[in-house]
DSSP file (Angstrom, degrees, kcal/mol; ACC not computed):
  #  RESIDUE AA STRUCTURE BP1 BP2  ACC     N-H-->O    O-->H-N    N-H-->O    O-->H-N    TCO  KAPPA ALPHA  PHI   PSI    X-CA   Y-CA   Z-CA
    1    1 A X              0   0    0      0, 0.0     2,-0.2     0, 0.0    50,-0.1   0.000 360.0 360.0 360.0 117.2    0.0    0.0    0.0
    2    2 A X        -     0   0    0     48,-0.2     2,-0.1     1,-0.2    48,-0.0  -0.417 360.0-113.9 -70.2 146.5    1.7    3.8   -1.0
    3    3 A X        -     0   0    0     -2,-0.2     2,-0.2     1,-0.1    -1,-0.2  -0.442  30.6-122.9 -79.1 166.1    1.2    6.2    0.8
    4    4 A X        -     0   0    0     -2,-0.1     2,-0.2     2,-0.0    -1,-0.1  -0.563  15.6-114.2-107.4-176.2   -0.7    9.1   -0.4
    5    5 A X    >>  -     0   0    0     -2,-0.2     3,-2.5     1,-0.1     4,-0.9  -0.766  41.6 -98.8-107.3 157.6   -0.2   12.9   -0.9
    6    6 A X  H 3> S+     0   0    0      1,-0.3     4,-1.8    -2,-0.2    -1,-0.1   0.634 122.6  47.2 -32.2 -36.8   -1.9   15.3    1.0
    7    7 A X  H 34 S+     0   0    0      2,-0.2    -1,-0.3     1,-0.2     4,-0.2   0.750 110.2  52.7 -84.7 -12.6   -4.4   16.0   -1.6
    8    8 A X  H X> S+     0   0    0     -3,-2.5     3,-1.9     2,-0.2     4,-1.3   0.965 101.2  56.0 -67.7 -43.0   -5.0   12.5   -2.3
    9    9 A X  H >X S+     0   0    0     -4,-0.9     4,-2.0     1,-0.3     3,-0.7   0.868 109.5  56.8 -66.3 -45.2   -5.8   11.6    1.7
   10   10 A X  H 3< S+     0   0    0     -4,-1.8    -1,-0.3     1,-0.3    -2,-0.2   0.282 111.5  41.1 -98.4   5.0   -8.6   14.7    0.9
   11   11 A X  H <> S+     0   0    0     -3,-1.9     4,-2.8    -4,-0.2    -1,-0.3   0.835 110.5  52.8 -89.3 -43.8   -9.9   12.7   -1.8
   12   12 A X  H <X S+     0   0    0     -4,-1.3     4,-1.7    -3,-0.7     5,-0.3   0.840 111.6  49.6 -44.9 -64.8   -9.8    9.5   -0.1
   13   13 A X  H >X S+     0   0    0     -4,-2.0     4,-5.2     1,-0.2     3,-0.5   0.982 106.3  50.5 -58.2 -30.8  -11.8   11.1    2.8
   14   14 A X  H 3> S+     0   0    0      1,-0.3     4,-1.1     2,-0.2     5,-0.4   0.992 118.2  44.1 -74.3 -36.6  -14.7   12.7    0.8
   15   15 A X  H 3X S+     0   0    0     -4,-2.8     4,-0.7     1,-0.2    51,-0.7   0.713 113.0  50.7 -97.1  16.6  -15.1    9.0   -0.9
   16   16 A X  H << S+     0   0    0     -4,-1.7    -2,-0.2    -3,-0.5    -1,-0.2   0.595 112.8  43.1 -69.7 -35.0  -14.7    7.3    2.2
   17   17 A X  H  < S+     0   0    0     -4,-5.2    -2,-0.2    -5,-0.3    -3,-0.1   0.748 123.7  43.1 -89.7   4.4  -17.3    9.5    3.7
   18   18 A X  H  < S-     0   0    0     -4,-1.1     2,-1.1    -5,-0.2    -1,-0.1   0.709  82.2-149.3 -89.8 -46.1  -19.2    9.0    0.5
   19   19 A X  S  < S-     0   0    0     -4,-0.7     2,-0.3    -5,-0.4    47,-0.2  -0.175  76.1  -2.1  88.2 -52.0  -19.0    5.5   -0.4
   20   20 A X        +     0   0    0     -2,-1.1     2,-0.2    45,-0.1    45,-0.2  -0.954  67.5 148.1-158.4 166.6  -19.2    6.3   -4.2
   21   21 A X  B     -A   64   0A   0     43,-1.0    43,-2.6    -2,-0.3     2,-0.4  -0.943  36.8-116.0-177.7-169.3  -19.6    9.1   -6.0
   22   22 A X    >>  -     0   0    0     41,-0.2     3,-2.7    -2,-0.2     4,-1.1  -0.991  44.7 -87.6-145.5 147.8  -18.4   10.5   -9.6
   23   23 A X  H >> S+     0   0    0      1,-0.5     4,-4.3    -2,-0.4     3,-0.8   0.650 117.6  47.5  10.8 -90.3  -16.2   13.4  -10.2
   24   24 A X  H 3> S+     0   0    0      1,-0.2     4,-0.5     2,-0.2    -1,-0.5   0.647 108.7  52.6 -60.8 -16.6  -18.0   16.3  -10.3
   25   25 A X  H <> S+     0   0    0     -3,-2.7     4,-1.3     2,-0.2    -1,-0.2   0.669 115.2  48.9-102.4 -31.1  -20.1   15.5   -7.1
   26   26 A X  H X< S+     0   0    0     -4,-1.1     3,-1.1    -3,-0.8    -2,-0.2   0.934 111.7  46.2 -69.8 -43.0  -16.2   15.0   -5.3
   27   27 A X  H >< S+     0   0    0     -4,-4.3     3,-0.7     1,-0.2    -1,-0.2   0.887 106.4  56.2 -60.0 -18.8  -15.1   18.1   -6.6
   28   28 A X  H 3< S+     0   0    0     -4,-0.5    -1,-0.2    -5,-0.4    -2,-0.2   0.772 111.3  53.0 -84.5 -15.7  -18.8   20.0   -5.4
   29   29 A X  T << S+     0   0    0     -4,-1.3     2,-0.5    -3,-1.1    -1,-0.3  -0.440  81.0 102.6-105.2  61.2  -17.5   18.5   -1.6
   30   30 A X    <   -     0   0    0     -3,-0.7     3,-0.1    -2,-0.1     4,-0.0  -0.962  57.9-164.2-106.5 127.9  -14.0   20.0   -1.6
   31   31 A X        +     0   0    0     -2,-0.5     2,-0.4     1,-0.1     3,-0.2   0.613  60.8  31.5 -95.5 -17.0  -14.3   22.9    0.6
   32   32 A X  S    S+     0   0    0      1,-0.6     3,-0.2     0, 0.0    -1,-0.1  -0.967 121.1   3.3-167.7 122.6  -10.6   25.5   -0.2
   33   33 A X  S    S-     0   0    0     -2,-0.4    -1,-0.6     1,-0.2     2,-0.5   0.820  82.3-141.8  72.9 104.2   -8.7   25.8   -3.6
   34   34 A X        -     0   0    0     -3,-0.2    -1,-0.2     1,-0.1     3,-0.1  -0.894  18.8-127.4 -83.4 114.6  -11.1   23.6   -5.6
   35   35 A X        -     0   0    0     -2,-0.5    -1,-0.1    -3,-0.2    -5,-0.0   0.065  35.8 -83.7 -46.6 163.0   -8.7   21.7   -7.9
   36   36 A X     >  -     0   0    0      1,-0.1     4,-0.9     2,-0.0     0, 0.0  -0.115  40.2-114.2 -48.9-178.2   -9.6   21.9  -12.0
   37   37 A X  H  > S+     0   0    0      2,-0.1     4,-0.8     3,-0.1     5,-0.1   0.708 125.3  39.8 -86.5 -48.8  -12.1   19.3  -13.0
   38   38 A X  H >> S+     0   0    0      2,-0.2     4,-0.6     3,-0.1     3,-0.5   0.855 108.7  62.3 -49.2 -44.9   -9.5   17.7  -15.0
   39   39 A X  H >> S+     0   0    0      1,-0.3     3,-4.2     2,-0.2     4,-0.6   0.955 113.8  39.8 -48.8 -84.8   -6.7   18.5  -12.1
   40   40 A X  H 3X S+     0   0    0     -4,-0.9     4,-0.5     1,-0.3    -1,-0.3   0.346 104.4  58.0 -69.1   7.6   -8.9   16.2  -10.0
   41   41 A X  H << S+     0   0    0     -4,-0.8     4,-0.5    -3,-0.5    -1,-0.3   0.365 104.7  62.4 -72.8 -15.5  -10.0   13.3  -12.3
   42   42 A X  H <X S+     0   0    0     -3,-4.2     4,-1.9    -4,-0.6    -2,-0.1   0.948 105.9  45.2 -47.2 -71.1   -6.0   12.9  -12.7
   43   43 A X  H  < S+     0   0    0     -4,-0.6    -2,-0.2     2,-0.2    -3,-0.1   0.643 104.7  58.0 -69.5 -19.9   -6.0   12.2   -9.2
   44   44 A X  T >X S+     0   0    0     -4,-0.5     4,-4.2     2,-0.2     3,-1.0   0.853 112.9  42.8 -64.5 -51.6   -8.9    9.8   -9.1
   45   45 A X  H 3> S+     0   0    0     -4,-0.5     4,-1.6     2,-0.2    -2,-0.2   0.972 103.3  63.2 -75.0 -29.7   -7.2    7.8  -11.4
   46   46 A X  H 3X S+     0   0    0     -4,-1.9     4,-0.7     1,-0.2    -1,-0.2   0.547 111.5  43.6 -62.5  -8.8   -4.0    8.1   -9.8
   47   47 A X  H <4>S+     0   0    0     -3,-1.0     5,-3.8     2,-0.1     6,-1.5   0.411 101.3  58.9-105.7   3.6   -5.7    6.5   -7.2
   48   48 A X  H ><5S+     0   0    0     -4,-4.2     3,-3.7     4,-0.2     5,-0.2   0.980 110.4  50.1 -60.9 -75.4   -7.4    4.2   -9.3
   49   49 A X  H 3<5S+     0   0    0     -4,-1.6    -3,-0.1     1,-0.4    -2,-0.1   0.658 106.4  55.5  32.3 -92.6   -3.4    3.2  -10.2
   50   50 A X  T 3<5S-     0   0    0     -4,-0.7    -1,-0.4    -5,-0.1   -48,-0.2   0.448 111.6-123.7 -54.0 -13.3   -2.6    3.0   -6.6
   51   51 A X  T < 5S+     0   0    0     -3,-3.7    -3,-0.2    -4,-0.5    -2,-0.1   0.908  84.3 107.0  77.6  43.8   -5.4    0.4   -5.8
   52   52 A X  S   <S+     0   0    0     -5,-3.8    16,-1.4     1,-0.2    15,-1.4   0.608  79.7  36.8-125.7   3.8   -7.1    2.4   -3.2
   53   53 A X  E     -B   66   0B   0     -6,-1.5     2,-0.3    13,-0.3    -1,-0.2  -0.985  63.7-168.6-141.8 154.6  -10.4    3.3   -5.4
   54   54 A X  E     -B   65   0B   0     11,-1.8    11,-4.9    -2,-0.3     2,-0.2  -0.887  13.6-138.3-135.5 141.2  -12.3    1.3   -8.0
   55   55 A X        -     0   0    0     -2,-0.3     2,-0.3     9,-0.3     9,-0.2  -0.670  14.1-145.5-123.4 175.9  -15.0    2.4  -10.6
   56   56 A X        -     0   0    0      7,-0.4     7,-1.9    -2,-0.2     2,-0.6  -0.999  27.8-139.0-126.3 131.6  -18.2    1.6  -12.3
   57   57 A X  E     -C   62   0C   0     -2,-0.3     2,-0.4     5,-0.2     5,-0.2  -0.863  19.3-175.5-102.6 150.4  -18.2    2.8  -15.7
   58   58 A X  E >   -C   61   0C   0      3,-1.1     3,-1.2    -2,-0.6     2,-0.7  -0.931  67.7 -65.8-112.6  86.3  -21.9    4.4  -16.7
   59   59 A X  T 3  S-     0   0    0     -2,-0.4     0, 0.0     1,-0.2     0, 0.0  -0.498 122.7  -3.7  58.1-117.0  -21.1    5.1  -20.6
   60   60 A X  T 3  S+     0   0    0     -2,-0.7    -1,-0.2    -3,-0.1     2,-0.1   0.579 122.5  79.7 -86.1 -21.0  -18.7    7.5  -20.5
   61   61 A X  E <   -C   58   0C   0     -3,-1.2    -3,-1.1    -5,-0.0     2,-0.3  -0.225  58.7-131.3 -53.0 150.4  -18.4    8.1  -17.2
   62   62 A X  E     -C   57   0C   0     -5,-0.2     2,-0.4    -2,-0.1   -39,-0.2  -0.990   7.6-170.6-128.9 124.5  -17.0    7.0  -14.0
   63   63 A X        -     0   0    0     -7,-1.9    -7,-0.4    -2,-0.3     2,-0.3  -0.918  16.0-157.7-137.7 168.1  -18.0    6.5  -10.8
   64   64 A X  B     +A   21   0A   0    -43,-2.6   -43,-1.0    -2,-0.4     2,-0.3  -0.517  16.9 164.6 -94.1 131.9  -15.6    5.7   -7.9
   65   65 A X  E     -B   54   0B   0    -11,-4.9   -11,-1.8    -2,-0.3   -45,-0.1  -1.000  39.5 -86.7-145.6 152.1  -15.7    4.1   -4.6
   66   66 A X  E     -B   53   0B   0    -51,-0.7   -13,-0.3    -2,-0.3     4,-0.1  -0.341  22.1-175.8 -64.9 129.3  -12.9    2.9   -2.2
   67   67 A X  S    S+     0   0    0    -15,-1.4     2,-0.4    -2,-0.1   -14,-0.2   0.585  71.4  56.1 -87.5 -23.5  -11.5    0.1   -2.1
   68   68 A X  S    S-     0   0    0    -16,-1.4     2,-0.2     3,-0.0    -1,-0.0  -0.819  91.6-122.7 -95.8 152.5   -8.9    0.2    1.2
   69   69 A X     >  -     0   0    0     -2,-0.4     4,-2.1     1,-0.1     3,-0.4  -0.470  15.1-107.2 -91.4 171.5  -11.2    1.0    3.8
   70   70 A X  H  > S+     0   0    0      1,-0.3     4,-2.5     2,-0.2     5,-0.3   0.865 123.8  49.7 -68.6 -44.1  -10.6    4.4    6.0
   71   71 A X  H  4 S+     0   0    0      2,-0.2    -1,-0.3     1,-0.2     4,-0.2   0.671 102.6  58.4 -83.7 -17.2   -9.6    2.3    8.7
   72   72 A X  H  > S+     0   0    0     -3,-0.4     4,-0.9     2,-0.1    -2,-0.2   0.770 111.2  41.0 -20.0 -68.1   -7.0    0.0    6.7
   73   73 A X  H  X S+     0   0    0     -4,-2.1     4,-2.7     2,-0.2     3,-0.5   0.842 115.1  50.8 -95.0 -32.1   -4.8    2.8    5.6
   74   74 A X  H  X S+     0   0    0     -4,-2.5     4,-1.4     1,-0.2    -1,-0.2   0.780 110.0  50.4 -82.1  -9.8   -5.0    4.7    9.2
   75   75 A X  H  4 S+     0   0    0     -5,-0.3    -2,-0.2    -4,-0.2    -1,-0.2   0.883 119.3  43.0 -75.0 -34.4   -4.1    1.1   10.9
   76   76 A X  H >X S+     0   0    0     -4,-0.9     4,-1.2    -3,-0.5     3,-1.1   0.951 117.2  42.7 -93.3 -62.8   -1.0    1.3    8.2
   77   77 A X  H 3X S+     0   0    0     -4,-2.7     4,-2.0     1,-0.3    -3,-0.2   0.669 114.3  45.6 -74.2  -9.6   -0.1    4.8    8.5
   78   78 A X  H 3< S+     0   0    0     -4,-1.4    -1,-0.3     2,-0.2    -2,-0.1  -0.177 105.1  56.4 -98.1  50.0   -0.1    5.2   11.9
   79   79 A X  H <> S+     0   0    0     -3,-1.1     4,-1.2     3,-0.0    -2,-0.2   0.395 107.7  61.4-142.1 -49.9    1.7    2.1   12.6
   80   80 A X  H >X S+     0   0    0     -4,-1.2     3,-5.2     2,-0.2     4,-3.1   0.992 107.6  39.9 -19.9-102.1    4.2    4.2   10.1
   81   81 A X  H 3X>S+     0   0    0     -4,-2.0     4,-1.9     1,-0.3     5,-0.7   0.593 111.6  57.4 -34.5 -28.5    4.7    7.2   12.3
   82   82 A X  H 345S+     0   0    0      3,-0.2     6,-3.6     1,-0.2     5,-0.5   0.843 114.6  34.4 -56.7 -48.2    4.9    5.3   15.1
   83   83 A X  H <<5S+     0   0    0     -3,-5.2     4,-0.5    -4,-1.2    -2,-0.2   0.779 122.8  44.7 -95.9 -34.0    7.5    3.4   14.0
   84   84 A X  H  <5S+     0   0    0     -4,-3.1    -2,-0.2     3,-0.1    -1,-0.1   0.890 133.4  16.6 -83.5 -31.7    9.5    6.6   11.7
   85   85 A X  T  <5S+     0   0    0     -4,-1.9    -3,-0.2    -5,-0.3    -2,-0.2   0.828 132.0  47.7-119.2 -33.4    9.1    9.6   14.8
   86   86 A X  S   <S-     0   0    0     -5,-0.7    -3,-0.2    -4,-0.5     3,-0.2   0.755  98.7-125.6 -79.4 -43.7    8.3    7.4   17.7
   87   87 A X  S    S-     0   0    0     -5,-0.5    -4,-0.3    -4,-0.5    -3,-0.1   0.531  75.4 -61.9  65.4  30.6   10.9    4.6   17.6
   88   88 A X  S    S+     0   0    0     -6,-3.6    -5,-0.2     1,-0.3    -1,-0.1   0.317 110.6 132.0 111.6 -24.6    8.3    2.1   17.6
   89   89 A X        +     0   0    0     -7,-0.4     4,-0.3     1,-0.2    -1,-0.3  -0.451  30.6 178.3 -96.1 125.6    7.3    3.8   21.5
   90   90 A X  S  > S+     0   0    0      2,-0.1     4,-2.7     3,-0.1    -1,-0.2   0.496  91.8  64.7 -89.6  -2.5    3.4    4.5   21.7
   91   91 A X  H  > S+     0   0    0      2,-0.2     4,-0.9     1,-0.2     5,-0.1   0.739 101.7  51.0 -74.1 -34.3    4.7    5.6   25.4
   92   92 A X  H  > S+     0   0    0      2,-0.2     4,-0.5     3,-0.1    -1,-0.2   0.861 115.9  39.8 -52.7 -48.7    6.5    8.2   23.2
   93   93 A X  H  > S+     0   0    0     -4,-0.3     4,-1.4     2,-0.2    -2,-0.2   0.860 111.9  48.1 -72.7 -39.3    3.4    9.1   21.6
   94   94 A X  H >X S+     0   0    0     -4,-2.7     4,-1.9     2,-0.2     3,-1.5   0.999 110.7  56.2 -49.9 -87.3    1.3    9.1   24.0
   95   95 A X  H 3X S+     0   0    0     -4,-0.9     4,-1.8     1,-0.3    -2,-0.2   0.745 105.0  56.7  16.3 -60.3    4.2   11.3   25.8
   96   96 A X  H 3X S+     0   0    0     -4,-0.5     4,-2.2     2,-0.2    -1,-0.3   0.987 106.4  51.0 -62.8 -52.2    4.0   13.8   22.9
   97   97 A X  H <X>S+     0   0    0     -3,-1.5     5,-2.4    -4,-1.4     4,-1.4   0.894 110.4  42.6 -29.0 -73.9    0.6   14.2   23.4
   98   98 A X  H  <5S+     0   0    0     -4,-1.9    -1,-0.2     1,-0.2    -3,-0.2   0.885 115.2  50.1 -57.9 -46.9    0.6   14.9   26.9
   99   99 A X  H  <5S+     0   0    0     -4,-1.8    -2,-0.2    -5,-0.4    -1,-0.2   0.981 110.2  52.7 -64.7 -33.4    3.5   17.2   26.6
  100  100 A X  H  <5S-     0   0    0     -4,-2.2    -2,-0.2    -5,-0.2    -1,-0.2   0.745 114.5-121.0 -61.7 -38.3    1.7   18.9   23.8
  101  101 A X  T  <5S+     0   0    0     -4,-1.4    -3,-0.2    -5,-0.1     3,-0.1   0.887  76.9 116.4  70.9  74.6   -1.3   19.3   26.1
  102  102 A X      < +     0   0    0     -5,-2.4     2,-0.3     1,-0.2    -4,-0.2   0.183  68.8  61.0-124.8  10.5   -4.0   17.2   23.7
  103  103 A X  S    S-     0   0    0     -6,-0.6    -1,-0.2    -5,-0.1    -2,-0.1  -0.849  77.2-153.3-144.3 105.6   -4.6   14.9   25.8
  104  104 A X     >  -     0   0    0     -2,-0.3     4,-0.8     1,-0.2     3,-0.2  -0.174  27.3-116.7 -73.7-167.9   -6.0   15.4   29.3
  105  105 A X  H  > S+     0   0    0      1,-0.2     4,-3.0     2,-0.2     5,-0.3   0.764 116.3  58.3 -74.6 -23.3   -5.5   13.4   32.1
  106  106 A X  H  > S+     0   0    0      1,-0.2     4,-1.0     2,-0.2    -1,-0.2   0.714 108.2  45.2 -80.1  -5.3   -9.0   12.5   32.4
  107  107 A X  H  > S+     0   0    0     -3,-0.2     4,-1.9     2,-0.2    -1,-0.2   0.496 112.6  58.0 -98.6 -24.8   -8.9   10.8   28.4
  108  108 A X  H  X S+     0   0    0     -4,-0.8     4,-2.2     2,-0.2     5,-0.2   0.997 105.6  47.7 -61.2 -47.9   -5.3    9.2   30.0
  109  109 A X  H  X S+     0   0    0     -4,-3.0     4,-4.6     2,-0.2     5,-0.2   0.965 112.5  48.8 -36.2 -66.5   -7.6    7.6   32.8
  110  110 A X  H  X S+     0   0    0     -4,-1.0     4,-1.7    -5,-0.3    -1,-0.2   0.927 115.0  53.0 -52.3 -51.5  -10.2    6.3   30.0
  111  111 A X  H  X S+     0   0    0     -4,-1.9     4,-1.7     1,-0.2    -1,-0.3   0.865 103.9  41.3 -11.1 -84.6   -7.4    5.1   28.5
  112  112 A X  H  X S+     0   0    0     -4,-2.2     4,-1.4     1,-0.2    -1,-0.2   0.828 114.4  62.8 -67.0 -30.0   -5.6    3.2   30.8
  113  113 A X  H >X S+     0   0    0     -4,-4.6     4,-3.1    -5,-0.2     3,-1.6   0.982 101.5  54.4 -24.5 -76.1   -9.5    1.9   31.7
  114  114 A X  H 3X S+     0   0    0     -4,-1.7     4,-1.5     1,-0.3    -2,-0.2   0.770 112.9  35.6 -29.5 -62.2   -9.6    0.7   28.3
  115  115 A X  H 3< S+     0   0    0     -4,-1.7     4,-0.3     2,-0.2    -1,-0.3   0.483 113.3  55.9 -90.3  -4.5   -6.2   -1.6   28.5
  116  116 A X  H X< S+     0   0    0     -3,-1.6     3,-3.9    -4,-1.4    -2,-0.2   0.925 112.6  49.4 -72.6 -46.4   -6.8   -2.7   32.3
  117  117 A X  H 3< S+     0   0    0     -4,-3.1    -2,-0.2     1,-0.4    -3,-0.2   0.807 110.8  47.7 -48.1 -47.5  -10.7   -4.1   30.5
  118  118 A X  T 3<        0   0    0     -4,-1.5    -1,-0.4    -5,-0.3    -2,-0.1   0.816 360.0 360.0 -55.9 -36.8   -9.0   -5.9   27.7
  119  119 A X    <         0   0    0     -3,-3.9    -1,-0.2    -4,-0.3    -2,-0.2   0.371 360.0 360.0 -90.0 360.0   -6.4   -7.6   30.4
């Protein structure tokens, strides 16, 4: 699985949160700097390419729907980050977090809830 570029992951979301949809109806949910119509039919196939979206052709027409699910590629890439900025540590990440202040203590508590219940 590649990773994608930024603009891709903002295609990726709008036909994840779509489930299918055809060009022009992705391009009418991009909210800032609406690519070309061409621009972004590029990139739909460029992730047709990559194997993370799949079509139905209607005549001349396309329309697209995912094929990794949303949860697939964020199990991949943050497993990534972990592993490239973290050293592997989610005690690192977690750690970032906290120093960062984005994480209170009271979401560490649910947390650590979380992994005693699994035990």
């Amino acid at each position: 699985m590649q990773k994608l570029t930024n603009k891709e992951e903002e295609i990726m979301k709008i036909l994840w949160r779509l489930q299918k949809a055809f060009v022009k109806e992705i391009l009418s949910e991009i909210e800032e700097e609406k690519p070309h119509y061409n621009t972004l039919s590029t990139i739909v196939r460029n992730l047709e390419d990559k194997k993370y979206v799949g079509h139905e052709a209607f005549g001349n027409t396309h329309r697209y729907f995912p094929i990794v699910t949303k949860e697939a590629y964020r199990k991949k890439y943050i497993n990534s980050t972990i592993s490239d900025y973290y050293d592997n540590s989610y005690k690192s990440l977690v750690s970032f977090f906290a120093k960062e202040e984005k994480i209170s203590v009271e979401e560490l508590k649910d947390i650590i809830d979380l992994i005693e219940k699994k035990k």
